[in-house]
C-alpha positions as CSV (number, residue, x, y, z in Angstrom):
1,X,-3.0,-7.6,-13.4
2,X,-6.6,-7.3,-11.8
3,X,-6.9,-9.9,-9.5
4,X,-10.6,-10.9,-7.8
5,X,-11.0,-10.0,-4.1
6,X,-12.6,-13.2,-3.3
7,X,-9.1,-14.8,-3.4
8,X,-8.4,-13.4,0.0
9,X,-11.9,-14.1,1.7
10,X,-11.3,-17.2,3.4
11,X,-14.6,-17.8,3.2
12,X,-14.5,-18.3,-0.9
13,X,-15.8,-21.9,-1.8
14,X,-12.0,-23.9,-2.3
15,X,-12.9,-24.9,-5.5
16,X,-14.3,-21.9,-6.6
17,X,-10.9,-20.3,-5.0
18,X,-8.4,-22.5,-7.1
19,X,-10.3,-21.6,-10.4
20,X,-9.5,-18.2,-9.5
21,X,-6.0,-18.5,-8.1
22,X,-5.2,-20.5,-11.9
23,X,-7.1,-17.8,-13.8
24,X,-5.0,-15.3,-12.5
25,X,-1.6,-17.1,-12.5
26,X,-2.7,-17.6,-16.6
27,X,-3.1,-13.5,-16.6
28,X,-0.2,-13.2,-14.8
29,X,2.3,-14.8,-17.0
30,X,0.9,-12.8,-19.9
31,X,2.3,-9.7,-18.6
32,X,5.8,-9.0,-21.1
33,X,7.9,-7.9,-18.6
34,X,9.3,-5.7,-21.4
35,X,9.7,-3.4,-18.9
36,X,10.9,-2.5,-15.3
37,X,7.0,-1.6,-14.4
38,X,6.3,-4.7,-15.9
39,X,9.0,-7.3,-14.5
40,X,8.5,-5.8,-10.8
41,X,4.4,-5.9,-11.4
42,X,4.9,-10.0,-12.7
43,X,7.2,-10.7,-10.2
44,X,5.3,-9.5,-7.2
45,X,2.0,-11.3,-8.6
46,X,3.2,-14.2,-8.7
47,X,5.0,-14.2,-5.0
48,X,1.7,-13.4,-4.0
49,X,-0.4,-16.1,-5.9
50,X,1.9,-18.6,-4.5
51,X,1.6,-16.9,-1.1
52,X,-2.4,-17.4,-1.2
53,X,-1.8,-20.6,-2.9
54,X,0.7,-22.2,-0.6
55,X,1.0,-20.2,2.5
56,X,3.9,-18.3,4.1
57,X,6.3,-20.9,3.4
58,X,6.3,-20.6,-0.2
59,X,8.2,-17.4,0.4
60,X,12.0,-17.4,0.5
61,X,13.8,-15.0,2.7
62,X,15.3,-14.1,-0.9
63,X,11.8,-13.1,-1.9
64,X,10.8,-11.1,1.5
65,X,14.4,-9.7,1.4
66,X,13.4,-8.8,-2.5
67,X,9.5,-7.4,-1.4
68,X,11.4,-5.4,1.4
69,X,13.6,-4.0,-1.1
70,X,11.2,-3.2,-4.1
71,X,8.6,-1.6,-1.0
72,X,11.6,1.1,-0.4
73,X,11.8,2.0,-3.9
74,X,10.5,5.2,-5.8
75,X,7.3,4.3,-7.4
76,X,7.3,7.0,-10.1
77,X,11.0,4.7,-11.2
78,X,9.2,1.2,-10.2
79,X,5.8,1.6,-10.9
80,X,3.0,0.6,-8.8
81,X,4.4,-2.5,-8.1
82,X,5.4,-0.6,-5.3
83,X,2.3,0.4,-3.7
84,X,2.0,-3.3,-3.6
85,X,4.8,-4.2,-2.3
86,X,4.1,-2.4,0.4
87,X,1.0,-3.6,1.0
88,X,1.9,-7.7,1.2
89,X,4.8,-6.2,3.1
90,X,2.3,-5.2,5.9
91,X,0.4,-8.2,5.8
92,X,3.3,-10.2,6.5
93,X,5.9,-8.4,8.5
94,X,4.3,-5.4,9.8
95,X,3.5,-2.2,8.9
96,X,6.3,0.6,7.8
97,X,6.5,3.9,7.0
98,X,7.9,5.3,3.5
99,X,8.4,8.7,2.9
100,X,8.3,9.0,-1.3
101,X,9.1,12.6,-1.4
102,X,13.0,11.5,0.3
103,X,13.2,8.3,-1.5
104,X,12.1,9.9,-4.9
105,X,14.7,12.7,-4.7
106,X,17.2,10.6,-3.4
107,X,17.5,9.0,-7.2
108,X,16.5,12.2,-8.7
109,X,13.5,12.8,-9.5
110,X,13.1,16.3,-8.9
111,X,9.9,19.4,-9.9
112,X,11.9,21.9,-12.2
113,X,15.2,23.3,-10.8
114,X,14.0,22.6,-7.3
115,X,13.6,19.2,-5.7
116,X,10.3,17.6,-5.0
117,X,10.7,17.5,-1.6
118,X,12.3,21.3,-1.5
119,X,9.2,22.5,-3.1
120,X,6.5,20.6,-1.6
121,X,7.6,20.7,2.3
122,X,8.9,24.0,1.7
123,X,7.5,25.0,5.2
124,X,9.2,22.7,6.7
125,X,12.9,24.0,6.5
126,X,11.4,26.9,8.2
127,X,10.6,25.1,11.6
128,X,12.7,21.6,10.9
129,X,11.4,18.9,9.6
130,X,12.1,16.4,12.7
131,X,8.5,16.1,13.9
132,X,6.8,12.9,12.9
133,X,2.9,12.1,13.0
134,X,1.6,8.8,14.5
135,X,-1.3,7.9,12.7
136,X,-4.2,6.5,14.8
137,X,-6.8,3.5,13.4
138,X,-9.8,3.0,15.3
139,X,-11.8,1.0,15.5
140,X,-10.0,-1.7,14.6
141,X,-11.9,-4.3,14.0
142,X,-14.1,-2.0,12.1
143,X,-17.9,-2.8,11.1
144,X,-19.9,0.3,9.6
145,X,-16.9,3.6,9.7
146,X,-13.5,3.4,10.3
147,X,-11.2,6.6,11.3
148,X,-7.9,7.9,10.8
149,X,-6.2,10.3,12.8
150,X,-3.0,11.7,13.1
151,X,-1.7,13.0,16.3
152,X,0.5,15.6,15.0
153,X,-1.9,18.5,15.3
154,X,0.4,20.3,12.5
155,X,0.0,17.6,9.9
156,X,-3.1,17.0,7.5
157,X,-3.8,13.8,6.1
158,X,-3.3,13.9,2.7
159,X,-5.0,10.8,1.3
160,X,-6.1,7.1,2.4
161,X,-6.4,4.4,0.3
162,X,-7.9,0.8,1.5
163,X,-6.5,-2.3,-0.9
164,X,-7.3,-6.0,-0.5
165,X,-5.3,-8.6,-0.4
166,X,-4.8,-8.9,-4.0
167,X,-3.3,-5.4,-4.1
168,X,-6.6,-3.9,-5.1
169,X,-7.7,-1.0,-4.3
170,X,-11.3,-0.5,-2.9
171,X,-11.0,2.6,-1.0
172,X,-9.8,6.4,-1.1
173,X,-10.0,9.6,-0.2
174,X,-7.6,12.1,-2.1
175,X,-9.1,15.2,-0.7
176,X,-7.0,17.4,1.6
177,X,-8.8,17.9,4.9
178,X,-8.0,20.5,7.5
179,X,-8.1,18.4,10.8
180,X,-5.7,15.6,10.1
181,X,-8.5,13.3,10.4
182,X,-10.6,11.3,7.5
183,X,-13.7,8.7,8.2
184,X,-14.2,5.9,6.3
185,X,-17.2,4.1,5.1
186,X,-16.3,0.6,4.9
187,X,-20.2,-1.2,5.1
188,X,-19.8,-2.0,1.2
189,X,-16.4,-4.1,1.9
190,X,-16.9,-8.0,2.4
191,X,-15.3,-9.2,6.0
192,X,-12.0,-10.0,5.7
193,X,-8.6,-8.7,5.7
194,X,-7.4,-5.6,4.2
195,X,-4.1,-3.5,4.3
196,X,-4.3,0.5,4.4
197,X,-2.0,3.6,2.9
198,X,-2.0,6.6,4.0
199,X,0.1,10.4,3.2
200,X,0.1,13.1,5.1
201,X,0.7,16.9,4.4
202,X,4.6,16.0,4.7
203,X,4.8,13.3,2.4
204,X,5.3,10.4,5.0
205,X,3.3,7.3,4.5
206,X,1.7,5.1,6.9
207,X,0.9,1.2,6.2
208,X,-0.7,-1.3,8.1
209,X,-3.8,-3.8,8.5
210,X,-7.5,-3.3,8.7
211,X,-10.2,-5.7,9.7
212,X,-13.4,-5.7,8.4
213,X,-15.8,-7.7,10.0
C-alpha cells in the first residue's frame, strides 16, 4: 500500500489529513491477504493508520508485542512488512539493531550448500565476529546534509535508506563505500519526522529517528 507522506507532517491541513487517512484505510482493506506478505503488509497498515489516526493509545501491548515480533522476522520469509515494522518500531520504542544475515539463516534460508551468513561474512570467522559498529547520526536535527558514520574503522556501510512515516521510502544509497561513512542530501525532504535503516559490510542493521527541519 502506498501511503502519502503528508499523513505524517503535522503540519497537513486536518481535513485535508482525514481525506487521506480514509483514502488509505479504503486501499488498505483491498489488500487479499492471500498471502503471508500480504496479511503481515495489511496488518501493519492498518496498526499504523490507526496509530496516526488515534495516537499511541490505539495500540495494544498485543499489537507492539506483535510489531516487536514481525520486526525480528526474516524479510525474504515475511516480506517487506518487515522493513516496516521496524521502522514504526523506532518511532515508538526506540531504535534496534537486526542482523538479517543470522535471523535469515536461523530459519534456513541459505546461498547454495553454504549459508548466507558463511558466505557473505566469510572474513569474519577468520578474526571472530564479536566486534560490533556504533553507527554515528549527525547532525541531528539535520537541515541541508545529514551523515552517517560508523566507528568501527573495519566496517563499511553497506547501504542507508531514509522512510517516512508511512513506511515510505524517500532515501537510499546502495553503493558500497570504502570509509564507513555516507552523506546525505536531505534539502528535497519536507520537515518532519523520519525513521532511518542502515547495513553495514557485516550484515548488521542500524534503525533509528531523523529530524528534518
Amino acid at each position: 500500500m502506498k501511503t502519502n507522506h503528508n499523513l505524517s507532517n503535522p503540519f497537513t491541513n486536518a481535513s485535508v489529513r482525514q481525506q487521506k487517512l480514509s483514502a488509505a484505510q479504503t486501499l488498505n482493506q483491498s489488500i487479499n491477504g492471500n498471502n503471508l506478505f500480504e496479511t503481515n503488509e495489511k496488518t501493519l497498515n492498518g496498526l499504523y493508520l490507526n496509530y496516526l489516526s488515534s495516537g499511541m493509545e490505539s495500540l495494544t501491548t498485543e499489537n507492539l508485542l506483535w510489531i516487536e515480533t514481525l520486526a525480528q522476522k526474516c524479510p525474504y520469509l515475511d516480506g517487506q512488512a518487515v522493513f516496516k515494522a521496524r521502522t514504526l518500531y523506532a518511532m515508538l520504542v526506540g531504535p534496534k539493531t537486526n542482523n538479517d544475515l543470522q535471523i535469515c539463516n536461523t530459519v534456513g534460508i541459505y546461498k547454495g550448500s553454504q549459508s548466507w551468513y558463511e558466505q557473505e561474512n566469510a572474513s569474519l570467522f577468520q578474526r571472530g565476529n564479536d566486534q560490533v559498529g556504533t553507527l554515528l547520526v549527525f547532525p541531528n536535527p539535520g537541515l541541508d546534509f545529514v551523515t552517517f558514520k560508523l566507528t568501527e574503522p573495519n566496517l563499511l556501510l553497506q547501504s542507508v535508506r531514509i522512510y517516512n512515516m508511512a513506511g515510505q521510502q524517500v532515501l537510499e544509497d546502495t553503493q558500497l563505500n570504502q570509509s564507513g561513512i555516507k552523506r546525505m542530501d536531505i534539502k528535497n525532504l519536507i520537515q518532519g519526522l523520519y525513521t532511518y535503516l542502515c547495513v553495514d559490510s557485516n550484515g548488521l542493521v542500524y534503525t533509528g529517528k531523523l529530524i528534518k527541519y
